[in-house]
C-alpha positions in Angstrom: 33.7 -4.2 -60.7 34.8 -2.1 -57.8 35.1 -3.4 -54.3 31.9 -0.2 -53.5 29.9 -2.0 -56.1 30.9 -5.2 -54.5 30.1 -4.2 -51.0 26.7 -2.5 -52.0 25.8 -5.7 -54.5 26.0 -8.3 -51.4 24.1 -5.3 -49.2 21.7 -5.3 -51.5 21.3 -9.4 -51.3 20.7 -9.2 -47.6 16.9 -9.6 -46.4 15.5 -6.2 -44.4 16.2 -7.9 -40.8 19.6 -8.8 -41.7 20.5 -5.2 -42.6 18.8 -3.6 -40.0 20.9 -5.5 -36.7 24.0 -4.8 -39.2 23.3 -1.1 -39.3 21.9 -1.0 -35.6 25.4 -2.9 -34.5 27.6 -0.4 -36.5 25.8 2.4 -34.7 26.0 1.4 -31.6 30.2 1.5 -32.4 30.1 4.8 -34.6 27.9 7.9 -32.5 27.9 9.8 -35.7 26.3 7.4 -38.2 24.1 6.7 -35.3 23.2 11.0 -35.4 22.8 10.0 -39.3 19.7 7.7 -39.2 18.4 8.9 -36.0 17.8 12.6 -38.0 16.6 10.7 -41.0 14.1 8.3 -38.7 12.9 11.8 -36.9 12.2 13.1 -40.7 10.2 10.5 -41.4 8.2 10.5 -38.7 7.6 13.9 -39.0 6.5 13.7 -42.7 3.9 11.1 -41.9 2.8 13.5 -38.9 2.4 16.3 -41.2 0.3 14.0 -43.9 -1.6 13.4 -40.8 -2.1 16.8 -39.7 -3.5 17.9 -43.3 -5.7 14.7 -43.2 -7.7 16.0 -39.8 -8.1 19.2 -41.3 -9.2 18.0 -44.5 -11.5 15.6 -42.1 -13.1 18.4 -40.0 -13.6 20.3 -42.7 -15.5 17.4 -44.7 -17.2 16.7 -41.7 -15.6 13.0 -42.8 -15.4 10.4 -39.4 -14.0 8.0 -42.0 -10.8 10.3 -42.3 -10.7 10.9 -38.4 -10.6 7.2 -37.9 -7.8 7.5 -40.4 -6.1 10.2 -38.1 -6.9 8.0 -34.7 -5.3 5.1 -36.5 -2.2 6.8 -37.3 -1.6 7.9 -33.8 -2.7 4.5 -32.4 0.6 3.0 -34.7 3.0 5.3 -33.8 2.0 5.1 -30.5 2.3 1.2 -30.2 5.5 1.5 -32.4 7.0 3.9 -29.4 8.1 6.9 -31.7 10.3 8.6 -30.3 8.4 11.5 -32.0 5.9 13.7 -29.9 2.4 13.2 -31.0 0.6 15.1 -27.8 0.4 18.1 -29.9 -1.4 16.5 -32.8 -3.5 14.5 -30.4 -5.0 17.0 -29.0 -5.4 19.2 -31.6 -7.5 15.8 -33.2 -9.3 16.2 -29.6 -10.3 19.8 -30.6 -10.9 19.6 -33.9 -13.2 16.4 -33.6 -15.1 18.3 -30.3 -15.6 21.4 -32.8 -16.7 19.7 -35.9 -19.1 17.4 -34.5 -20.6 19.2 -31.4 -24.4 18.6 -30.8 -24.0 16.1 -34.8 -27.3 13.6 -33.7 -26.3 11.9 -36.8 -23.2 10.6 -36.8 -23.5 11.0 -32.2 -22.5 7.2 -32.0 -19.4 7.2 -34.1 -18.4 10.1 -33.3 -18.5 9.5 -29.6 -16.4 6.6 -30.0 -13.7 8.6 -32.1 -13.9 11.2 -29.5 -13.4 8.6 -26.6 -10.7 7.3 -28.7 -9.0 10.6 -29.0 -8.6 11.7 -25.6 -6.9 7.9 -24.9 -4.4 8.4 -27.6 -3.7 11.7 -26.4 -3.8 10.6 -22.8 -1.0 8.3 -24.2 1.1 10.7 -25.8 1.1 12.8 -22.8 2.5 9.9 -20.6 5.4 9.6 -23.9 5.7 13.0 -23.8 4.5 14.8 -21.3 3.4 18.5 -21.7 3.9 21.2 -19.0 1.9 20.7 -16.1 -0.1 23.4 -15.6 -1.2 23.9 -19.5 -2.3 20.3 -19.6 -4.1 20.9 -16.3 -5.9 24.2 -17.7 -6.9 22.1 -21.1 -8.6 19.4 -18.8 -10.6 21.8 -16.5 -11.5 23.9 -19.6 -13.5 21.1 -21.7 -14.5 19.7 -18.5 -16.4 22.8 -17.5 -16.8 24.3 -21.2 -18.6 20.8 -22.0 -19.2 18.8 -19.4 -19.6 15.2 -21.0 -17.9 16.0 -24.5 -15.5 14.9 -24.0 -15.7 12.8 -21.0 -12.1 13.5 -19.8 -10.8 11.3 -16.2 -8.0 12.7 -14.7 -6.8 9.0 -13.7 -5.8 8.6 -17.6 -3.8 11.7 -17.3 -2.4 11.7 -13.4 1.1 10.6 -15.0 1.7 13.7 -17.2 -0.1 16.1 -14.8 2.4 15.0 -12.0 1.7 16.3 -8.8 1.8 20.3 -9.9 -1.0 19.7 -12.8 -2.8 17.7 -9.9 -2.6 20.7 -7.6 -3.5 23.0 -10.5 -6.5 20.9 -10.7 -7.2 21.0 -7.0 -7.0 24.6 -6.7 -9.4 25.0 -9.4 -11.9 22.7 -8.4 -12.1 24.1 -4.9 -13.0 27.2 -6.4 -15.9 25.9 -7.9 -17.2 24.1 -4.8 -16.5 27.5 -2.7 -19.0 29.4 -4.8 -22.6 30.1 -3.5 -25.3 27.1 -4.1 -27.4 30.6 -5.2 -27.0 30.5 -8.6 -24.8 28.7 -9.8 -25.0 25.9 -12.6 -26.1 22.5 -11.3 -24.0 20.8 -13.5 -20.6 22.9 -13.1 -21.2 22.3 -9.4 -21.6 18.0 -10.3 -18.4 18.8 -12.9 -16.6 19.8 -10.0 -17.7 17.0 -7.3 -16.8 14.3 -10.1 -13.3 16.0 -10.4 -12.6 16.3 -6.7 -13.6 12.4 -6.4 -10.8 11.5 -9.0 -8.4 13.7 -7.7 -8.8 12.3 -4.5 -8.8 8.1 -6.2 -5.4 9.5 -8.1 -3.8 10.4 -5.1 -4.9 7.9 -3.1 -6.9 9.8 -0.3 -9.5 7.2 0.4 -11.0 8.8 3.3 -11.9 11.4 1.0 -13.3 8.8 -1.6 -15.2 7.6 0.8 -16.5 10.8 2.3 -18.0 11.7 -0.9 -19.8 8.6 -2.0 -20.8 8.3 1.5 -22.7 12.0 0.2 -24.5 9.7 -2.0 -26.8 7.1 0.2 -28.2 5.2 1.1 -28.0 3.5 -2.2 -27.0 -0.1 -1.7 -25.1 0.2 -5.2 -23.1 3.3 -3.6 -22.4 1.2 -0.5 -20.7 -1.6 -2.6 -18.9 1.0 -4.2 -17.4 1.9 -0.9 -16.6 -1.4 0.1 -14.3 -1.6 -3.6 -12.5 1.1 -3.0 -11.6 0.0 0.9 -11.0 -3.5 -0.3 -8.6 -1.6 -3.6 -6.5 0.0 -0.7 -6.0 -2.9 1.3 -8.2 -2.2 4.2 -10.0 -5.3 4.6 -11.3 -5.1 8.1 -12.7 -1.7 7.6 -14.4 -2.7 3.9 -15.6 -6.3 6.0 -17.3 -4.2 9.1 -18.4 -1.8 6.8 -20.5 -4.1 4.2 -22.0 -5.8 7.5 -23.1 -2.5 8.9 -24.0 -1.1 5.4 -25.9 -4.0 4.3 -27.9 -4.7 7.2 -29.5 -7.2 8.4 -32.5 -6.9 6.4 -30.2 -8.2 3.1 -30.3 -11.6 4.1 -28.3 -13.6 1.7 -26.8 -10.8 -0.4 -25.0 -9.5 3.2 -23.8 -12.7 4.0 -22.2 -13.3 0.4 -20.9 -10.0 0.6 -19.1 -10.5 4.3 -18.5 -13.8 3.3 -16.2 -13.0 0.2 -14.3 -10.3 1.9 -13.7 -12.4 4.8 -12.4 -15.0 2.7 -9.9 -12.4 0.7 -9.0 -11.0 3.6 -7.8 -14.5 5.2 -6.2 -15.5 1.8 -4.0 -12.3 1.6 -3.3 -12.5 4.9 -1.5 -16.3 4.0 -0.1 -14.6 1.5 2.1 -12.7 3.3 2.3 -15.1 6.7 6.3 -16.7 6.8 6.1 -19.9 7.0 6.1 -21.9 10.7 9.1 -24.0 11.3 6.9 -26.7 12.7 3.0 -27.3 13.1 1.2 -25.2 15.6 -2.2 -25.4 17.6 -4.5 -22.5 15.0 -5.1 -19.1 16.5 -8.6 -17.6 16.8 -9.9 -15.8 13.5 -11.7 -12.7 14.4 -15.1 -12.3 13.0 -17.2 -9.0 11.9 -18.3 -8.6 15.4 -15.3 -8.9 16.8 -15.9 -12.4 18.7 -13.1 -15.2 18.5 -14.3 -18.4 17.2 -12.0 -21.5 16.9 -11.2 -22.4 13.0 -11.6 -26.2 13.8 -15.1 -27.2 13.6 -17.0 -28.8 16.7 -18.2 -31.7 17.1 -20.8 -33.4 14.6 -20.2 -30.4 12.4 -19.2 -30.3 9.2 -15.6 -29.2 7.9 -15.5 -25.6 6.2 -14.0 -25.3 2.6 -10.7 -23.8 3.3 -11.0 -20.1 4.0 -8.7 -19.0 0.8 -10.1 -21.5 -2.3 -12.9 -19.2 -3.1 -10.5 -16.3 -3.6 -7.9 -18.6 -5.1 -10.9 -20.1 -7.8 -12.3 -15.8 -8.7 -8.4 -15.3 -9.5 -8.4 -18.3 -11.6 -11.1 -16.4 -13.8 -10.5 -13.2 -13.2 -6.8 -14.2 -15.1 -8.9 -16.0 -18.2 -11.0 -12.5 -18.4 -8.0 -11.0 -18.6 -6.4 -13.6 -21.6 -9.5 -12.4 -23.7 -10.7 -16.8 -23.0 -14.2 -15.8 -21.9 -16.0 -18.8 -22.8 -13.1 -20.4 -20.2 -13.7 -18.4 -17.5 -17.4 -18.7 -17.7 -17.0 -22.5 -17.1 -14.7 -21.8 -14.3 -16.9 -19.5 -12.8 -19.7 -22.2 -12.5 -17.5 -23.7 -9.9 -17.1 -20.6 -7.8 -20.2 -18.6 -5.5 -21.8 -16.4 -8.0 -21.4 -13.6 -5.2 -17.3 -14.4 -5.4 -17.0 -13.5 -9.5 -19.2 -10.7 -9.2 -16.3 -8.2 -8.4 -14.0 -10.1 -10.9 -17.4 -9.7 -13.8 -17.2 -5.9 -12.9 -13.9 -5.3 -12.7 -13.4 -6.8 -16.2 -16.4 -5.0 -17.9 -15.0 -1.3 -16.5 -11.8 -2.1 -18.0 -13.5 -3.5 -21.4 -15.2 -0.1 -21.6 -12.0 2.0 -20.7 -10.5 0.3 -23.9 -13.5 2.9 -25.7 -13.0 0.4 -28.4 -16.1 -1.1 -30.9 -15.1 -4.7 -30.0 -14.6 -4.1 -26.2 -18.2 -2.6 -26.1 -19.0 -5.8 -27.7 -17.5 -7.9 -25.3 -18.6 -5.7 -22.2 -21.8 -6.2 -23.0 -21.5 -9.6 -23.6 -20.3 -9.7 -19.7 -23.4 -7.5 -18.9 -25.5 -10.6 -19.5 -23.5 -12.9 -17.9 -23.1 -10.6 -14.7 -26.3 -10.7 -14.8 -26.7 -14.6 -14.3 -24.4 -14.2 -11.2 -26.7 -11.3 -9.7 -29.8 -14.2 -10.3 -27.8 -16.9 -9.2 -26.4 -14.8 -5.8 -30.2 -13.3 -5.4 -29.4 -9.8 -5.7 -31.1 -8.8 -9.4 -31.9 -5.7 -7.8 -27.7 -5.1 -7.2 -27.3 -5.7 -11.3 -29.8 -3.3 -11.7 -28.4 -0.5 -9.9 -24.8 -1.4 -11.3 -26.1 -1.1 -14.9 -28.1 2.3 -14.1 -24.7 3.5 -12.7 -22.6 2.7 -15.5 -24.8 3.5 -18.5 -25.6 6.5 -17.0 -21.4 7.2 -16.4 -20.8 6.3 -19.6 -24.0 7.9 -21.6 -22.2 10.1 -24.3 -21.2 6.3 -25.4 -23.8 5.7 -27.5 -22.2 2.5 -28.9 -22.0 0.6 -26.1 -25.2 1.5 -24.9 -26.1 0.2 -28.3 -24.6 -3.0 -27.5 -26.0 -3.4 -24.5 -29.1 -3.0 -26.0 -28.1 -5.7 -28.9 -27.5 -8.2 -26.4 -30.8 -7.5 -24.8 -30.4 -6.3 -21.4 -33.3 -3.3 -20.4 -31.3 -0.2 -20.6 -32.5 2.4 -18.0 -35.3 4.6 -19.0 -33.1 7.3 -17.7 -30.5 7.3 -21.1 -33.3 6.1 -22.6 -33.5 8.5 -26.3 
């Protein structure tokens, strides 16, 4: 037996892994073996993308969502892999093809708006990988935004990465267009298309003055006004989201206004520790400033009772909103028990939008499971009527998602008559 035989008899013994880090270590010392496998890795990554590619136009053709999902899982896997191959092209071109084939299908609308959800994530993804050039991925988004306003439903925050701040200004200039034209005329909903754009292009680059000029377009809608007060809390602006939930609320919200001030006063005080150095000794406690303005001493007065420390409430809602985000629901449901219901109501929402951004069966599942339970905190907190206007807004934001609106339906929470079929 010759010593090749030899060497390729004991490389033969070795398990997969063993091999692998012994090839991976010789190629790291030799740049042209390491040429050698990367070219053969690239091949077959290209192979499967081409069985892929004939599988979504054997699928569109059938009219076959089982194939499809075959397609979305492929891209999913090399995706979560990290190929080094691009994918964007195939991605979209599933995006197309899927948006083609199935256009106005009442049949198969709920599948099918799930595979298209999925699609434009997975090629959202493959853009951030590898992006494409600016200005053609910003004409793709602004065509089936105004060609089919809903189908898909596109966000430019999935795709701000790869669109960089030239696709973002291609965007803008577009947009702006739109909203110059004449009321007289023109297409209600190219005119909405165009508002909804100019709102996430102004979230994406952070111009919250402008986010909250728009919604502000929108009231009075106490829903709308809670909205605002998110997105001045998201930017760090906790006075201004504090004075404006106790203007915005009014007096004539009772309860629900005083959770509301209550919990972003209490936020406010705990970020504000967060940051504080701290003191080289004890020292007599400053005045906190209230909504109105007013000092008031932090120690109680006389024959008073003491206050729960300013930052446990927002200390206990982080506590479950990081279980929510561990997928250990039924743990940070008992946790939340020990918290004010008007406290987890952000964290509820917060966790059921990013359920739903998954555009996943399972996560619609689970969002709607948190549907119902957000609901308990609206009934606990005395603000039904705030639940009520949350799920009006986001059934009717995420309407062409016929399976969650299915779930939510499962789980037995009204649905709005409004997406009502």
């Amino acid at each position: 037996m010759t010593r090749q035989s030899d060497l390729r008899a004991f490389l033969r013994s070795l398990d997969t892994e063993t091999l692998a880090d012994l090839l991976c270590e010789q190629a790291e010392r030799d740049p042209e073996l390491r040429r050698r496998l990367q070219a053969r890795a690239d091949g077959a990554r290209h192979g499967e993308l081409a069985a892929v590619s004939n599988l979504l136009e054997d699928a569109v053709r059938a009219s076959e969502s089982v194939q499809v999902t075959s397609v979305l899982d492929t891209l999913q896997r090399l995706l979560d892999a990290g190929t080094q191959a691009d994918v964007a092209p195939l991605a979209r071109r599933t995006v197309d093809k899927i948006t083609s084939a199935f256009a106005g299908s009442d049949e198969q609308a709920g599948v099918v708006g799930d595979q298209l959800d999925r699609a434009v994530s997975l090629y959202a993804r493959a853009c951030a990988a590898h992006p494409p050039k600016p200005r053609e991925l910003a004409d793709w988004i602004l065509r089936v935004a105004f060609d089919r306003p809903g189908w898909p439903g596109i966000s430019l925050v999935e795709f701000a990465q790869p669109l960089g701040d030239k696709g973002l200004a291609r965007v803008k200039s577009v947009v702006d267009d739109v909203l110059a034209e004449p009321d007289s005329g023109q297409d209600p909903v190219r005119r909405r298309t165009a508002q909804r754009l100019n709102q996430e292009h102004a979230e994406v680059t952070g111009d919250v003055d402008t986010v909250v000029r728009m919604l502000s377009e929108q009231l009075p809608r106490r829903d709308v006004s809670l909205k605002i007060v998110r997105v001045l809390r998201a930017a760090g602006r906790h006075a201004e989201a504090i004075a404006y939930a106790a203007k915005a609320l009014g007096t004539g919200n009772g309860a629900t206004r005083g959770q509301v001030v209550a919990t972003l006063e209490a936020e406010h005080a705990a970020a504000a520790a967060a940051v504080e150095e701290p003191a080289p000794e004890p020292r007599a406690p400053e005045p906190a400033e209230t909504v109105s303005g007013a000092a008031v001493p932090k120690q109680p007065e006389p024959g008073q009772p003491e206050p729960e420390p300013v930052g446990e409430p927002a200390e206990q809602a982080g506590t479950v909103r990081a279980l929510l985000a561990e997928d250990r629901a039924d743990e940070a449901w008992k946790a939340a028990a020990d918290v004010p219901p008007a406290d987890v109501v952000p964290v509820y929402r917060d966790h059921i939008e990013a359920l739903v951004a998954q555009r996943e069966a399972q996560s619609y599942v689970k969002a709607a499971a948190a549907l119902r339970r957000l609901r308990i905190l609206h009934r606990r907190a005395g603000s039904p009527d705030e639940f009520t206007a949350y799920l009006g807004e986001l059934v009717e934001t995420h309407r062409r998602k016929t399976r969650l609106v299915e779930e939510i339906r499962k789980a037995r929470i009204a649905v709005p008559k409004a997406v009502r079929r």
